[in-house]
C-alpha positions in Angstrom: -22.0 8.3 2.7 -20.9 10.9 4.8 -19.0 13.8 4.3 -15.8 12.6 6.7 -16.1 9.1 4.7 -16.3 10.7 1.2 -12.9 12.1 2.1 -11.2 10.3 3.2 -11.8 8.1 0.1 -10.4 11.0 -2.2 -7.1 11.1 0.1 -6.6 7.1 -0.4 -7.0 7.5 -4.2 -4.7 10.3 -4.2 -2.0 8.5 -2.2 -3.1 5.2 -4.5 -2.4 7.5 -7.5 1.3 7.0 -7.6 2.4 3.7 -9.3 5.0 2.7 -7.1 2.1 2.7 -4.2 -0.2 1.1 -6.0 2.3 -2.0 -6.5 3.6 -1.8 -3.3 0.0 -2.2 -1.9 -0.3 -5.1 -4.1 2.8 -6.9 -3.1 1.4 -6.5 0.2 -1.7 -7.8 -0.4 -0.5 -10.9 -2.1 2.3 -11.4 0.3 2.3 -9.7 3.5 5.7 -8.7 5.3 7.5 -9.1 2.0 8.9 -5.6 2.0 12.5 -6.7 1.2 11.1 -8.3 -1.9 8.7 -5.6 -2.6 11.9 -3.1 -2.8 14.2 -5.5 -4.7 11.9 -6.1 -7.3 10.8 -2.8 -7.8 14.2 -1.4 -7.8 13.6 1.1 -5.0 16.3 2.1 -2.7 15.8 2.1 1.0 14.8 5.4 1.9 12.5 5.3 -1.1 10.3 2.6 -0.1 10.1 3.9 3.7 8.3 7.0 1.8 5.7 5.3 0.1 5.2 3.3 3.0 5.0 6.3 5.5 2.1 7.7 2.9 -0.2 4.7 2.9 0.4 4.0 6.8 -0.6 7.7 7.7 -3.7 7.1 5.6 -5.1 4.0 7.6 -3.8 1.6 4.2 -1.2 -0.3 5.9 -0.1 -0.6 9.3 2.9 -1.9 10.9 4.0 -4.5 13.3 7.6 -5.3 14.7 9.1 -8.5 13.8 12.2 -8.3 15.6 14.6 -6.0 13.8 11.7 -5.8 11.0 8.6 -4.2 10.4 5.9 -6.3 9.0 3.2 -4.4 7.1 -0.4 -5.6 6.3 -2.9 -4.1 4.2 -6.3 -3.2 6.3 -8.1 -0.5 4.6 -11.0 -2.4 2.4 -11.8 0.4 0.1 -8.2 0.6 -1.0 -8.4 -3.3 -1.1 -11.5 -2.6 -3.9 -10.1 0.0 -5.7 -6.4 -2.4 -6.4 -8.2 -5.4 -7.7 -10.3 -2.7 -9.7 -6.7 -1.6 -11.2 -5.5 -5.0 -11.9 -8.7 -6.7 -12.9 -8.0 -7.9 -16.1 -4.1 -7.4 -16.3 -1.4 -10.4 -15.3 1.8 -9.3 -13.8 
């Protein structure tokens, strides 16, 4: 693995450090363009969820795609893919 690779594995698992992104990512995963449900089950506010998204799309995780007045986000990044279904492995939610 190259050095460029190496980080920017460390900067995913730093943004993937924070709960909330780690269960947004996996909403996504499970359910892509769900962000409305994402943020009403979680119990973020607005402005909130825009943050953590804006953190995993500047890091190649997620990217965006207008639906009419709403985004739609998909995961892309397969290492952060790897390193969520490492976290929930053995737990049911």
């Amino acid at each position: 693995m190259n050095h460029a690779e190496f980080l920017r594995r460390t900067t995913i698992m730093k943004v993937l450090a924070h709960p909330d992104r780690l269960f947004i990512l996996r909403g996504l995963y499970l359910s892509r363009c769900k962000v409305g449900e994402i943020q009403e089950k979680m119990g973020l506010t607005q402005s909130g969820l825009s943050q953590h998204l804006s953190k995993m799309r500047d890091v190649g995780i997620i990217v965006g795609e207008r639906s009419g007045k709403e985004i739609c986000y998909r995961v892309t990044d397969d290492f952060a893919i790897e390193l969520m279904n490492s976290v929930f492995k053995d737990m049911t939610l």
